[in-house]
C-alpha positions in Angstrom: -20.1 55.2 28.6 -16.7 54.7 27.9 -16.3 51.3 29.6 -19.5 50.3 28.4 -18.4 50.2 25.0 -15.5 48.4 25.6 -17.7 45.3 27.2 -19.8 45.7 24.5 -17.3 45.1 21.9 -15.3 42.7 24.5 -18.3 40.2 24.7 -18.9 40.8 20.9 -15.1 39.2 20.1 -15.5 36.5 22.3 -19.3 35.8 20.1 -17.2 35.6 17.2 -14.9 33.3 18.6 -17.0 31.6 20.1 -19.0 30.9 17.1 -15.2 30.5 15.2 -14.5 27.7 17.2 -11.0 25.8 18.3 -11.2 25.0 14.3 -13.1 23.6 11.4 -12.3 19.6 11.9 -12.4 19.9 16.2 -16.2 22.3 15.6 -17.2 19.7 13.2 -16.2 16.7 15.4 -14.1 15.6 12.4 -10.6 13.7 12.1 -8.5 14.1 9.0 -6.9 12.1 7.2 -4.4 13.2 4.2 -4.7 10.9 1.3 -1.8 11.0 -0.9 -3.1 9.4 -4.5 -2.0 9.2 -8.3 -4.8 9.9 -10.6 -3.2 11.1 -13.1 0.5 10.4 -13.1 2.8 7.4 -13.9 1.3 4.8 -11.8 -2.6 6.0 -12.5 -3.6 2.5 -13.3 -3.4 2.0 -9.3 -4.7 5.3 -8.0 -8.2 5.7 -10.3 -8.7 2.5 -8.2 -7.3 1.9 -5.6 -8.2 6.3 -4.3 -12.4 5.1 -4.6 -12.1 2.3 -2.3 -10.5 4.3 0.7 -13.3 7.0 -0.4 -16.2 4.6 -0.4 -15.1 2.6 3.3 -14.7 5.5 4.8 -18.0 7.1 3.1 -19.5 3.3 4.5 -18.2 4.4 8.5 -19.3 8.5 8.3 -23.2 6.7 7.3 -23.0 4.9 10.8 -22.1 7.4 12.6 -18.3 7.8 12.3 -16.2 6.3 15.0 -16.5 7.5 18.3 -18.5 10.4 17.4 -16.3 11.7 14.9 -16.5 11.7 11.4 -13.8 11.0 8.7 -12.8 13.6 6.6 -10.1 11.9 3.5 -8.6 14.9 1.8 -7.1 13.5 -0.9 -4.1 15.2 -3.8 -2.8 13.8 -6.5 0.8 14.2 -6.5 1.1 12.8 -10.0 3.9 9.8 -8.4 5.9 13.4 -8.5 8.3 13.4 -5.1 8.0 17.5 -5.4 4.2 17.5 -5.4 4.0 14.7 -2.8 6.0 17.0 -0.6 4.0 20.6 -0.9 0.4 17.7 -0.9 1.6 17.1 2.7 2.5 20.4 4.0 -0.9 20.8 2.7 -2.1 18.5 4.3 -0.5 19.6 7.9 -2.3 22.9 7.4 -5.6 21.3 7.4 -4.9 19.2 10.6 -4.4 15.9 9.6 -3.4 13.4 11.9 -2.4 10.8 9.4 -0.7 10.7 5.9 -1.7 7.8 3.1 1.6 7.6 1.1 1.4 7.0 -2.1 5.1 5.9 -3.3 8.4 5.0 -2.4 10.4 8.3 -2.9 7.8 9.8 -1.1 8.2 7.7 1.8 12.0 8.1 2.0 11.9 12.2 1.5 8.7 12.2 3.8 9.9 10.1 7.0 11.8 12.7 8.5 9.2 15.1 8.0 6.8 13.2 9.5 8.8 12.1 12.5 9.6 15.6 13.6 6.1 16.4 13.1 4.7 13.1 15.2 2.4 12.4 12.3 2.5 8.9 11.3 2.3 7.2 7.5 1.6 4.5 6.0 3.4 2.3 3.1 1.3 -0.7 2.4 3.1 -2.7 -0.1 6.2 -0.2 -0.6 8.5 2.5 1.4 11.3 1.6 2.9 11.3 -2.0 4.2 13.6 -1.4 7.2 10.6 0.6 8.4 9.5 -2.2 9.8 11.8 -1.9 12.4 8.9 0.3 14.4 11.9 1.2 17.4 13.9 3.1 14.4 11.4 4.5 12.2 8.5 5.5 15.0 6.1 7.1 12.4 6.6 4.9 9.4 4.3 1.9 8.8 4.1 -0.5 6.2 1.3 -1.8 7.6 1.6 -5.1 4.8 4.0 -6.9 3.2 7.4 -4.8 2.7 9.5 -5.5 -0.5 11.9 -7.5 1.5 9.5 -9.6 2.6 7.5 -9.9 -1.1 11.3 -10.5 -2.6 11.6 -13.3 0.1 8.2 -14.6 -0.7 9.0 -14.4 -4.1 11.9 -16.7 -3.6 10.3 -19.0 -1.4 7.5 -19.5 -4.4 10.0 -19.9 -7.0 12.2 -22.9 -5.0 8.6 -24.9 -5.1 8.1 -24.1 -8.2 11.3 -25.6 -9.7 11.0 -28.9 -7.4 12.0 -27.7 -3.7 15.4 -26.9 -4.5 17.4 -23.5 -6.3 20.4 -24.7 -6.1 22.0 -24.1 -9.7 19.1 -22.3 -11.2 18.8 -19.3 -13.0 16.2 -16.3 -11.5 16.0 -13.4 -13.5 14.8 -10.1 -11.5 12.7 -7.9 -13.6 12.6 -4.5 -12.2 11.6 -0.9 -12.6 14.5 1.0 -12.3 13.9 3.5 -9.3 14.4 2.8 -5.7 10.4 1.3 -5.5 12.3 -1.8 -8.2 15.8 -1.7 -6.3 14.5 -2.1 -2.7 14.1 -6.0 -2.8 17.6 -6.7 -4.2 19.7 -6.8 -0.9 17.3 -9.9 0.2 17.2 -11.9 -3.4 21.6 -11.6 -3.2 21.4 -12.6 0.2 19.2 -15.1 -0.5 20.9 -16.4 -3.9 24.1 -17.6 -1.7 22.2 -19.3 1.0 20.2 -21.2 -1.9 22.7 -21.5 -4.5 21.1 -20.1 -7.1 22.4 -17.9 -10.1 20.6 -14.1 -10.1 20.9 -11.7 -12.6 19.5 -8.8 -13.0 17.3 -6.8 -15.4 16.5 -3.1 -15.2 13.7 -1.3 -16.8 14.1 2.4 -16.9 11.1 4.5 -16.7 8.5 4.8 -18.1 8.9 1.3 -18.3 7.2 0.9 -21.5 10.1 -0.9 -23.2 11.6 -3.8 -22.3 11.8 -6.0 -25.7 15.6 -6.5 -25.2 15.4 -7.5 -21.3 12.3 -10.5 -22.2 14.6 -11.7 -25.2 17.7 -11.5 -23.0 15.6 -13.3 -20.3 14.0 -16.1 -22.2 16.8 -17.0 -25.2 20.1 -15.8 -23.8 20.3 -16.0 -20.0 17.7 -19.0 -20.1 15.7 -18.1 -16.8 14.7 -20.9 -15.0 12.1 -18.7 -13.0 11.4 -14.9 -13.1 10.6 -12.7 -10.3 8.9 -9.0 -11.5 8.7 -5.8 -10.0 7.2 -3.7 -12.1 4.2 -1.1 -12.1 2.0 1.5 -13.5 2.2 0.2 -17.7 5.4 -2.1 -16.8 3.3 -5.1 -16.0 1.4 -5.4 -19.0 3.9 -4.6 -21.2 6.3 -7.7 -19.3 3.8 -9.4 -19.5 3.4 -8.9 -23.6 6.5 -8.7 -24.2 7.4 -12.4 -22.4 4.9 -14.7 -23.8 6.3 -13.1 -27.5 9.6 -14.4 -26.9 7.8 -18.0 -25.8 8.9 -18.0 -22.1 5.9 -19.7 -20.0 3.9 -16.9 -18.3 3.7 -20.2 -15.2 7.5 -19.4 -14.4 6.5 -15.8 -13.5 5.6 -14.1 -10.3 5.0 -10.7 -9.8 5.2 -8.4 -6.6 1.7 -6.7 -5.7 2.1 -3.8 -8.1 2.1 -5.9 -11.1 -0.5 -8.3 -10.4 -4.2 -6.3 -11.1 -7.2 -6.4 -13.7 -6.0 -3.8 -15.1 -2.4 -5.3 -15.9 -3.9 -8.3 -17.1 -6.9 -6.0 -19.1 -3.6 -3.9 -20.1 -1.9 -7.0 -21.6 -4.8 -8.0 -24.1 -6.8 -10.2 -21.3 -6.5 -13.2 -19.4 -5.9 -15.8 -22.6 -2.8 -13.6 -23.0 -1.7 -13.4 -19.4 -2.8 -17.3 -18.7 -0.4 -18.8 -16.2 0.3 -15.8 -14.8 1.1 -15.0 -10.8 1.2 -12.7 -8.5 1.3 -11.5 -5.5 -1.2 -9.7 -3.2 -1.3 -8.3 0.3 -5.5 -7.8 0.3 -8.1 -10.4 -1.0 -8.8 -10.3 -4.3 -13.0 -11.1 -5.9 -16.2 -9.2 -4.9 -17.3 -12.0 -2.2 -16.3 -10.5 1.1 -18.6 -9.0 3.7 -17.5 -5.3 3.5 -18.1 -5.4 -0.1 -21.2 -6.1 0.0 -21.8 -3.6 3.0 -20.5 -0.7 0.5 -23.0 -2.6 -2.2 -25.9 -2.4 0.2 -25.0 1.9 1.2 -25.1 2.6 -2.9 -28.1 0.6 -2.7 -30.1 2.7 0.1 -28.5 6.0 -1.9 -30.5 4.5 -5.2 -27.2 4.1 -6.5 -25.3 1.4 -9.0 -22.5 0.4 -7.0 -19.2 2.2 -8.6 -17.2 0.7 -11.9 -14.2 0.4 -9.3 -15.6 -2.2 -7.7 -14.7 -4.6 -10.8 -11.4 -4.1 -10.3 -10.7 -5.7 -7.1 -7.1 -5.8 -6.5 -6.8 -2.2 -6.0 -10.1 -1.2 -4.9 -10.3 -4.1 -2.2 -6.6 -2.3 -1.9 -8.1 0.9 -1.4 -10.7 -0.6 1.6 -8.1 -2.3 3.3 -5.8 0.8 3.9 -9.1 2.9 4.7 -9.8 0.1 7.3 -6.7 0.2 8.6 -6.2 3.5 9.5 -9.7 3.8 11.1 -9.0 1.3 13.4 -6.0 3.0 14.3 -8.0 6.4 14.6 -10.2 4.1 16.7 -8.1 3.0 19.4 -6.7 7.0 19.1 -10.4 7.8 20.4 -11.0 5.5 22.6 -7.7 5.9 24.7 -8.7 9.8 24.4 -12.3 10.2 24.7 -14.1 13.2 23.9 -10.6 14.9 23.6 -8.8 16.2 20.3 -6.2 13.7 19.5 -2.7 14.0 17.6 -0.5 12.0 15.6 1.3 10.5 18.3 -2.4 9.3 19.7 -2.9 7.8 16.0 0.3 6.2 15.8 -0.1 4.5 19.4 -3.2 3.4 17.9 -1.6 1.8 14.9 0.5 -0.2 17.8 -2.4 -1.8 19.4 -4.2 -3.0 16.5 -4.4 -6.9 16.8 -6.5 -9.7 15.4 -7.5 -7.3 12.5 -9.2 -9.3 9.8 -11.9 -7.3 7.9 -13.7 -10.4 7.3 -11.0 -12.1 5.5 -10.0 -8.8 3.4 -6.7 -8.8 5.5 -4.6 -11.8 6.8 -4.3 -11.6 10.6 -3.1 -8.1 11.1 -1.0 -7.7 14.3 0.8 -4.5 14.3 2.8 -3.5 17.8 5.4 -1.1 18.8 8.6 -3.4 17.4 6.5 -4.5 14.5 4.8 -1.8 11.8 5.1 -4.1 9.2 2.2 -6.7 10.7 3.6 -10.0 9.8 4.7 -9.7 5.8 2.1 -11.8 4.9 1.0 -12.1 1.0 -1.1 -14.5 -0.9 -0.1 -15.7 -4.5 -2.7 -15.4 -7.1 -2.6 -16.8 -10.7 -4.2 -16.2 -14.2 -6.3 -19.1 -14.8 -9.3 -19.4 -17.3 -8.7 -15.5 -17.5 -9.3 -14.8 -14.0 -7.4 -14.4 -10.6 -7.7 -17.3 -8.5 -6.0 -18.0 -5.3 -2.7 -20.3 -5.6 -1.7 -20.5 -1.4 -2.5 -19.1 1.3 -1.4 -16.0 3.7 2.5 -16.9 3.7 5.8 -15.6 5.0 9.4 -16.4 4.4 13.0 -16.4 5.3 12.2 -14.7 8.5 16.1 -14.9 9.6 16.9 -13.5 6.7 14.6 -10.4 7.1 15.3 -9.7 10.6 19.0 -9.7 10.0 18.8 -7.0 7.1 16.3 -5.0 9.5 18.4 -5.3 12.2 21.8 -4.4 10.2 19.6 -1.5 8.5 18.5 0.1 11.7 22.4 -0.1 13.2 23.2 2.2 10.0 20.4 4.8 11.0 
């Protein structure tokens, strides 16, 4: 009687486990994802657009049947842009199994990448993080995955020299910059580059909150006499540069802004696009409603009798918001298929990152190549200007100085 009590209860345990499961996302056939946003912080103007997008491409894959046969689970936490927050959001984030981190932020980046490369979890930095991540043999679970600030600041130089007639040499460029390491990061490529192109560079710190910056824009237009001006601001920054520039009469065309200053919502910010006329700015996703994902995430509101969200009207950072979504599904993709039917880890997810090649999104992203030397992708951005109120393309995907950039990541990863 004894000993059949004991099987009793025995094959009682192993129900409950049983119907417990390996774990929620494995029972579920899910993958997670920890999405890293700011909502409510510093830089808001981004995340309350840019967090939607992700949402709704990933909302777009889980209605055709996930990938693979797993669904997408996004758990996102708003860290507020606060490093502290970001920190406990991704231990959070481990403890629900995620096999991927969206970072939101360039202190982040730098107090999460050794974190995340003793955990074999890979994150991503589109548009910010350390730029010598690109260097994927030195920093195995960092990718940029777009344009780093080395190569916008290069980009940015490029733009300005055919701006000013095809040559720098004796010109002044002022660098505008949020004062934090997001602003400094580009500044070891625009000194390098002011010697080889003979141009004067002088810079111009805004400290946070980055809400005033009369004395820089007077400095910049009547008493330095910038010939061009390249901006790295964010969150309010932008729209108050941008103000704060056209009141001191210097021509809103001689300005070009890294991606983080170059949204709606800046321009909206500024007092609208008569204000911000002449404007440019860079961007590492397309910008405008025409593209066919768009109108696949139009169509899925559509069958859920739904208006398609505000969000979508502000492209820059909701298109943003796709784009890093897509991304990181293709690399959970190529995780999948290399693993099929099994549970994959971070390190499947980050070999899957390295095998992602000819990635377009239907003209959302340039030509995304990202391999095992290269988690960057190419450095590509498009520059964008404020004409007749409206964003409208100025060139096409381009690149620059790529001597320059490799030496710095090659110097930087001798250093690590």
């Amino acid at each position: 009687m004894r000993k059949s009590v004991a099987v009793m209860i025995g094959l009682l345990v192993l129900a409950v486990a049983t119907l417990a499961g390996p774990g929620p996302a494995a029972a579920q056939k899910e993958v997670v994802i920890g999405l890293q946003c700011d909502r409510t912080g510093a830089t808001q103007t981004v995340g309350v657009k840019l967090c939607p997008g992700y949402h709704d491409y990933v909302r777009l894959v889980n209605s055709k049947g996930g990938i693979e046969g797993y669904k997408i689970k996004a758990i996102e936490i708003d860290h507020e842009y606060k490093v502290p927050q970001g920190m406990e959001a991704y231990e959070r984030h481990k403890k629900e199994g995620a096999v991927l981190i969206s970072i939101y932020g360039t202190p982040h980046t730098q107090a999460l990448t050794q974190k995340l490369t003793e955990d074999r979890i890979p994150g991503t930095s589109p548009g910010f993080g350390t730029s010598a991540a690109a260097d994927g043999t030195k920093y195995p679970y960092i990718f940029p995955i777009a344009a780093t600030y080395w190569s916008q600041g290069a980009v940015g130089v490029k733009f300005a020299k055919a701006q000013l007639g095809g040559s720098l040499k004796g010109k002044k460029i002022a660098y505008l910059f949020y004062d934090n390491p997001a602003g400094r990061e580009p500044l070891p490529i625009l000194e390098d580059l002011a010697a080889q192109e003979g141009f004067q560079l002088k810079v111009f710190a805004v400290p946070p909150p980055g809400i005033e910056m009369g004395a820089q824009a007077l400095d910049i237009a009547q008493r330095y006499r910038a010939d061009f001006v390249i901006a790295h601001l964010f969150g309010r920054s932008p729209s108050v540069s941008i103000k704060e520039l056209k009141r001191v009469g210097f021509p809103l065309r001689k300005v070009v802004s890294m991606v983080w200053g170059a949204s709606e919502a800046d321009v909206e910010a500024a007092g609208g696009g008569a204000v911000a006329e002449g404007y440019y700015g860079m961007q590492f996703a397309g910008v405008g409603s025409d593209y066919p994902v768009l109108n696949e995430i139009r169509a899925m509101y559509k069958k859920e009798g739904k208006e398609p969200p505000a969000e979508m009207a502000s492209t820059v950072f909701y298109n943003r918001g796709v784009l890093i979504a897509a991304v990181h599904i293709e690399a959970i993709r190529n995780a999948l298929k290399a693993k099929p039917g099994g549970t994959i880890t971070g390190a499947d997810v980050k070999a899957g990152f390295e095998k992602i090649k000819g990635f377009t999104l239907g003209g959302l992203v340039p030509p995304l190549e990202i391999t095992a030397l290269d988690h960057e992708g190419g450095g590509w951005v498009q520059i964008f200007q404020i004409r007749g109120g409206k964003w409208m393309k100025a060139t096409e995907w381009d690149k620059a100085y790529p001597e320059v950039l490799a030496k710095h990541i090659k110097e930087a990863g001798a250093k690590k």
